[in-house]
MIPA-524585 format. One record per residue: x, y, z of N, C-alpha, C, O, CB in turn; chain; residue number from 1. Coordinates in pm, 1 decimal, always signed. Glycine has a CB too. Layout:
<nodes>
+----------+----------+----------+----------+----------+----------+----------+----------+----------+----------+----------+----------+----------+----------+----------+---+-----+
:     n.px :     n.py :     n.pz :    ca.px :    ca.py :    ca.pz :     c.px :     c.py :     c.pz :     o.px :     o.py :     o.pz :    cb.px :    cb.py :    cb.pz : c :   k :
+----------+----------+----------+----------+----------+----------+----------+----------+----------+----------+----------+----------+----------+----------+----------+---+-----+
:        X :        Y :        Z :        X :        Y :        Z :        X :        Y :        Z :        X :        Y :        Z :        X :        Y :        Z : A : NUM :
...
+----------+----------+----------+----------+----------+----------+----------+----------+----------+----------+----------+----------+----------+----------+----------+---+-----+
</nodes>
This chain:
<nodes>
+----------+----------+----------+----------+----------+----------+----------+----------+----------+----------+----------+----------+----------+----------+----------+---+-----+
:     n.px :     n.py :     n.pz :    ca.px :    ca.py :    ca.pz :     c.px :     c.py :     c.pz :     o.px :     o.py :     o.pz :    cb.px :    cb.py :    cb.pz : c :   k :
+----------+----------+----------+----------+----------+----------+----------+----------+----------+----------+----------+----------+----------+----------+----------+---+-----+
:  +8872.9 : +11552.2 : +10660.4 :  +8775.9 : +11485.4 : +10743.2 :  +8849.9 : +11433.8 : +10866.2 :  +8957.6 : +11374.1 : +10864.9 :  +8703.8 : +11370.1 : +10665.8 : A :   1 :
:  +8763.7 : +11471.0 : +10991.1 :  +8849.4 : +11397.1 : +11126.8 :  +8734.2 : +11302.7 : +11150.1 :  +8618.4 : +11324.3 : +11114.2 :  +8895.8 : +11508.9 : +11287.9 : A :   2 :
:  +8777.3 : +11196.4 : +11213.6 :  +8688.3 : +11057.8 : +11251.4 :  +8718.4 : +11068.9 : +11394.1 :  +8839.2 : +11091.7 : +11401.4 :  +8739.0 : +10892.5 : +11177.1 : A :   3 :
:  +8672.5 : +11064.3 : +11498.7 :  +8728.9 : +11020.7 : +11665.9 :  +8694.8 : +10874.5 : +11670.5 :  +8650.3 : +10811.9 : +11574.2 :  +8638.1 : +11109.7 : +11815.1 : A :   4 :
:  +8719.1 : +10824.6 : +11790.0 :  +8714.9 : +10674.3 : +11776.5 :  +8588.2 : +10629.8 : +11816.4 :  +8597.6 : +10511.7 : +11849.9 :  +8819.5 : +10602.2 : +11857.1 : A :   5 :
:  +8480.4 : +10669.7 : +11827.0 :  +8363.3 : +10638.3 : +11826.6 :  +8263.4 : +10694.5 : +11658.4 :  +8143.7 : +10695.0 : +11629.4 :  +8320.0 : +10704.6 : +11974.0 : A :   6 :
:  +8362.1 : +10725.9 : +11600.3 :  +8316.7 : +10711.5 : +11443.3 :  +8225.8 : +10877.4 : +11427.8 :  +8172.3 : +10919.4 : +11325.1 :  +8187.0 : +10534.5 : +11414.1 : A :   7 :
:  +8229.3 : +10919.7 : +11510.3 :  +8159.7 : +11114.7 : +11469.5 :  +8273.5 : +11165.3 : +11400.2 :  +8386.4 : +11178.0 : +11447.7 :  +8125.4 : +11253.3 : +11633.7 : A :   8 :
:  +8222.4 : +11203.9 : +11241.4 :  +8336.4 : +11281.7 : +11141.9 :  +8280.7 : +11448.5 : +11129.4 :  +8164.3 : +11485.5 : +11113.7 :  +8340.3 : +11195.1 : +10955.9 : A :   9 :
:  +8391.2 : +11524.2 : +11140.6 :  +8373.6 : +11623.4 : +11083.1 :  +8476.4 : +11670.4 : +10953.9 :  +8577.9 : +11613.0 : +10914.4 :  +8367.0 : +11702.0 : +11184.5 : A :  10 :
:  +8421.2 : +11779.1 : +10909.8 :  +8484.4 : +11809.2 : +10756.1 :  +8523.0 : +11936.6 : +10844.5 :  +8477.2 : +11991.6 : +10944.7 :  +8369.9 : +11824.6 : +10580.9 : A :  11 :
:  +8641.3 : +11957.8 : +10748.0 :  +8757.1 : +12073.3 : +10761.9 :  +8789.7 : +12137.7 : +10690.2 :  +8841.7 : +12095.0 : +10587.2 :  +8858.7 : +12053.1 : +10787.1 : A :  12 :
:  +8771.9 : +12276.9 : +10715.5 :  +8865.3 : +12380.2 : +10553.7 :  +8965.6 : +12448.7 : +10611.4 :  +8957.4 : +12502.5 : +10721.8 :  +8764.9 : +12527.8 : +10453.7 : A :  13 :
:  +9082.2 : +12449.0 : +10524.7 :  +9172.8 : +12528.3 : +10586.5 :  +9175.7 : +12611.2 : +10544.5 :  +9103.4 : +12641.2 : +10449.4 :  +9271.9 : +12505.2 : +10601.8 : A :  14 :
:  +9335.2 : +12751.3 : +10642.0 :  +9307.5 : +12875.3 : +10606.6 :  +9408.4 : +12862.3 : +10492.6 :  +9459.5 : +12773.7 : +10424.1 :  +9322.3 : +12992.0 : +10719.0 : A :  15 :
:  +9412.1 : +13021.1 : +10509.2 :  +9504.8 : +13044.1 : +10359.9 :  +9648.5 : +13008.4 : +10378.5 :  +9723.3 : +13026.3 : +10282.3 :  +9508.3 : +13211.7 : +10303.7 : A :  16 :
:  +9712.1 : +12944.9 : +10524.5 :  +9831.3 : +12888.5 : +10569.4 :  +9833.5 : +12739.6 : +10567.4 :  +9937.4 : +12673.7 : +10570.8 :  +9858.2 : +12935.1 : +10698.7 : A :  17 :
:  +9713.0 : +12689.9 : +10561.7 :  +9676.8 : +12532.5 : +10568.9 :  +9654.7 : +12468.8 : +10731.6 :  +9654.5 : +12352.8 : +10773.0 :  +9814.7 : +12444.1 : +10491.8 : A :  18 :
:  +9635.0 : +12613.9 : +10807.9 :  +9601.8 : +12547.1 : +10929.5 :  +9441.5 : +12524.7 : +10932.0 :  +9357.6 : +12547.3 : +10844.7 :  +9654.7 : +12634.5 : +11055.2 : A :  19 :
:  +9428.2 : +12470.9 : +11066.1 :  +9265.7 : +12416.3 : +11061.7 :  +9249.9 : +12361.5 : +11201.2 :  +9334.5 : +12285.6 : +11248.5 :  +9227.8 : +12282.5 : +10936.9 : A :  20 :
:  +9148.2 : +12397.0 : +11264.0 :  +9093.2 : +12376.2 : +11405.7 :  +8973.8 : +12268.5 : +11397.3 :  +8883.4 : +12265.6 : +11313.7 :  +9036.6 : +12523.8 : +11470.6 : A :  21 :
:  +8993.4 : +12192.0 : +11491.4 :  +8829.8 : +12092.5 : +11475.6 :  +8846.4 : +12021.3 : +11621.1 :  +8945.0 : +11974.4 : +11678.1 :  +8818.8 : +11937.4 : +11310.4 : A :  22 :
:  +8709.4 : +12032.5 : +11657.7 :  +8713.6 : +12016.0 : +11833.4 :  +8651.6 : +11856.3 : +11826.5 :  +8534.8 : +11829.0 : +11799.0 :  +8585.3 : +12156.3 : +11946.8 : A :  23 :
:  +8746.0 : +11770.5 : +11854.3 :  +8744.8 : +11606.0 : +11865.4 :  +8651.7 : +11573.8 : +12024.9 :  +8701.9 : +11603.9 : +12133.2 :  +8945.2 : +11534.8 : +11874.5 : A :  24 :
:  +8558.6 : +11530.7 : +12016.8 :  +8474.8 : +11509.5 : +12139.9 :  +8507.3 : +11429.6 : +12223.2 :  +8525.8 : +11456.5 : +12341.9 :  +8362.6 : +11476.6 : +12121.7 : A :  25 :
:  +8523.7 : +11268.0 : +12146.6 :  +8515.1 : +11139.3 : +12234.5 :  +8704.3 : +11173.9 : +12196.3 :  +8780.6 : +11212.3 : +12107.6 :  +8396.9 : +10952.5 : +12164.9 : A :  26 :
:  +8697.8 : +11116.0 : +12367.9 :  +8840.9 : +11095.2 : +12417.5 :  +8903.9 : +10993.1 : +12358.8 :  +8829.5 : +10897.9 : +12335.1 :  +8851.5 : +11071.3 : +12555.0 : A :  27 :
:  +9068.2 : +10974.2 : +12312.3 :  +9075.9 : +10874.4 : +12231.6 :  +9167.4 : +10916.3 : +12137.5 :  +9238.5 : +11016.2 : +12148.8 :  +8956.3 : +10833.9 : +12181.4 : A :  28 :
:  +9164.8 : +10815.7 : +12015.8 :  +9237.2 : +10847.8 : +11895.3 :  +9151.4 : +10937.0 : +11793.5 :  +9030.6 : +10920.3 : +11810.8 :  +9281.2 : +10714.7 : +11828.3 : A :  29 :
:  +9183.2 : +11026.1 : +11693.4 :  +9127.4 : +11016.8 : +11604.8 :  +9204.1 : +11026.3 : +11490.3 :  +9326.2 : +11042.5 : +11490.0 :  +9043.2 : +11083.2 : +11615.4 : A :  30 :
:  +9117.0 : +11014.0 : +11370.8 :  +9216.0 : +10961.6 : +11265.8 :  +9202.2 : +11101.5 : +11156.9 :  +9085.3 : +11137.8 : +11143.3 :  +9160.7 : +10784.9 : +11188.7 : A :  31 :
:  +9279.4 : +11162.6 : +11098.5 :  +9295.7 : +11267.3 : +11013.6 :  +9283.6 : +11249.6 : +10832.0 :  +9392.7 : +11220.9 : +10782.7 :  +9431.1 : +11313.2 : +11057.8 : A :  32 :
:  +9195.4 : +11259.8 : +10754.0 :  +9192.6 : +11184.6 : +10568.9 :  +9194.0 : +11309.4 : +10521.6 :  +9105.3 : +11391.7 : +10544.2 :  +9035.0 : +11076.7 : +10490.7 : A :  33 :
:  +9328.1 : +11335.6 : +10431.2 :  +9375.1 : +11502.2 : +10370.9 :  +9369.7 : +11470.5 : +10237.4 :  +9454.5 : +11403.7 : +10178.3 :  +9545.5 : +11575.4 : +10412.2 : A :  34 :
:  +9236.2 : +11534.5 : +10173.1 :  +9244.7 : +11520.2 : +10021.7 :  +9342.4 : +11579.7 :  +9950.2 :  +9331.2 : +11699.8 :  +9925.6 :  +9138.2 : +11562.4 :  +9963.3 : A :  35 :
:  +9473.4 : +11494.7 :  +9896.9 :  +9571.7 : +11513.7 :  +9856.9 :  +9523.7 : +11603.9 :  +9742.8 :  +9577.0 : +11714.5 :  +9751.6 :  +9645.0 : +11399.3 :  +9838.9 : A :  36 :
:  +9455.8 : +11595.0 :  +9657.9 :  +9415.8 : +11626.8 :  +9525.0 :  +9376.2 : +11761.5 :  +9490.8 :  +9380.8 : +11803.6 :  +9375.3 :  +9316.5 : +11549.4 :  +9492.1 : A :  37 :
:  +9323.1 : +11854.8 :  +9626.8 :  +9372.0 : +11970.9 :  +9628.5 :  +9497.8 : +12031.5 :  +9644.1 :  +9501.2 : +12118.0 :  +9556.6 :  +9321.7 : +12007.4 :  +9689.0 : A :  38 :
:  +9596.1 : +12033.8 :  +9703.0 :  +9743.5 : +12056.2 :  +9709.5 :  +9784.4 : +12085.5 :  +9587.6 :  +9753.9 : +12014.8 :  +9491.6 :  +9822.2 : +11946.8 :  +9759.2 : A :  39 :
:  +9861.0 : +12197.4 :  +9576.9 :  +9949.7 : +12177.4 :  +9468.6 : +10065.2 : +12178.8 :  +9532.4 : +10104.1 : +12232.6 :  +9636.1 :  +9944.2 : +12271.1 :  +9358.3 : A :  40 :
: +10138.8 : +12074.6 :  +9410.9 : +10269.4 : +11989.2 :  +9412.1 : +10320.1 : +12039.0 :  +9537.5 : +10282.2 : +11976.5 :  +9636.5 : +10378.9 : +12008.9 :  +9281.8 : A :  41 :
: +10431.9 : +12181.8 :  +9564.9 : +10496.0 : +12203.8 :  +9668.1 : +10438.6 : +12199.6 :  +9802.9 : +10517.8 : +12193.2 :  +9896.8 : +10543.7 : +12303.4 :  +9648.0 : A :  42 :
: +10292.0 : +12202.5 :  +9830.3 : +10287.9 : +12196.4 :  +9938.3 : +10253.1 : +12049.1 : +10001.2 : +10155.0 : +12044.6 : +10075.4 : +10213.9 : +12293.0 :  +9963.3 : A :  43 :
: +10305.6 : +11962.4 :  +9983.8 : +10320.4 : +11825.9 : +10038.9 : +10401.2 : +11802.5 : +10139.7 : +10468.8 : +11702.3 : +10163.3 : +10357.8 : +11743.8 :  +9953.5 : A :  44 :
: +10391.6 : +11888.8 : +10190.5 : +10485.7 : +11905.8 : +10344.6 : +10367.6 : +11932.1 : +10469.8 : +10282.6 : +12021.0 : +10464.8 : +10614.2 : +12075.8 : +10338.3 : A :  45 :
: +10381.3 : +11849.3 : +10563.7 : +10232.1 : +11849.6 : +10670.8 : +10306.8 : +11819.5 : +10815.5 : +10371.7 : +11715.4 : +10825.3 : +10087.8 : +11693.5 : +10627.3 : A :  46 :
: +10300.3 : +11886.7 : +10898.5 : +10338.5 : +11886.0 : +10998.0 : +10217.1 : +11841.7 : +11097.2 : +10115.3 : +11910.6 : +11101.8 : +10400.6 : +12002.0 : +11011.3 : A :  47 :
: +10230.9 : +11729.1 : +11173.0 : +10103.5 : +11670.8 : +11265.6 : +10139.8 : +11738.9 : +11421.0 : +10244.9 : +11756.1 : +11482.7 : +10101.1 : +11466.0 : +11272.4 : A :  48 :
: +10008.0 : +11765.0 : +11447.0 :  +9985.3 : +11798.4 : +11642.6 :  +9905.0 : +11692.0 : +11671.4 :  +9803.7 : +11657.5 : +11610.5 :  +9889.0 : +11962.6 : +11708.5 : A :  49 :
:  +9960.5 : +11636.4 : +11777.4 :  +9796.0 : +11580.5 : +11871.3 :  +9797.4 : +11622.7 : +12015.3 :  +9909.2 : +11638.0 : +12064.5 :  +9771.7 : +11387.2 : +11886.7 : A :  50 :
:  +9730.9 : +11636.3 : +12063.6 :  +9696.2 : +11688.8 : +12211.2 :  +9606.2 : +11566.2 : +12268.5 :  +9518.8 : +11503.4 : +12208.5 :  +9602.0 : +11850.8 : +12211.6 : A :  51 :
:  +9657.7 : +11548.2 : +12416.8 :  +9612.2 : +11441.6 : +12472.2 :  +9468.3 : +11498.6 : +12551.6 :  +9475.0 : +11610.0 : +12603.6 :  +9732.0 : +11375.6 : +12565.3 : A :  52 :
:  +9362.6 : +11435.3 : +12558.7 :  +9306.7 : +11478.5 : +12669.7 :  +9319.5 : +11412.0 : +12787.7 :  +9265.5 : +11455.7 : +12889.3 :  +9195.3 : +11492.1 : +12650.4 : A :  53 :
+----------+----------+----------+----------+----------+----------+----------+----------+----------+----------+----------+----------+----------+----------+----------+---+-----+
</nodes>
């Protein structure tokens, strides 16, 4: 789930690499919630991007 800072969430699926695209509207922060509970064990490794607008 992505939140932007005016509170619009969208839900996310990733691919079969664990990447994932989601177009953040309001300019700002937004905040990223990764349901750990799918993962198995080894892949607990997450590399973050943010792009400024």
């Amino acid at each position: 789930m992505i939140t932007d800072e005016d509170g619009n969430a969208q839900t996310v699926t990733t691919d079969a690499n664990g990447a994932y695209t989601a177009i953040v509207v309001a300019a700002g922060d937004a905040t990223v919630d990764i349901d750990e509970t799918t993962f198995q064990q080894e892949q607990f490794k997450q590399k973050e991007q943010t792009q400024q607008r």
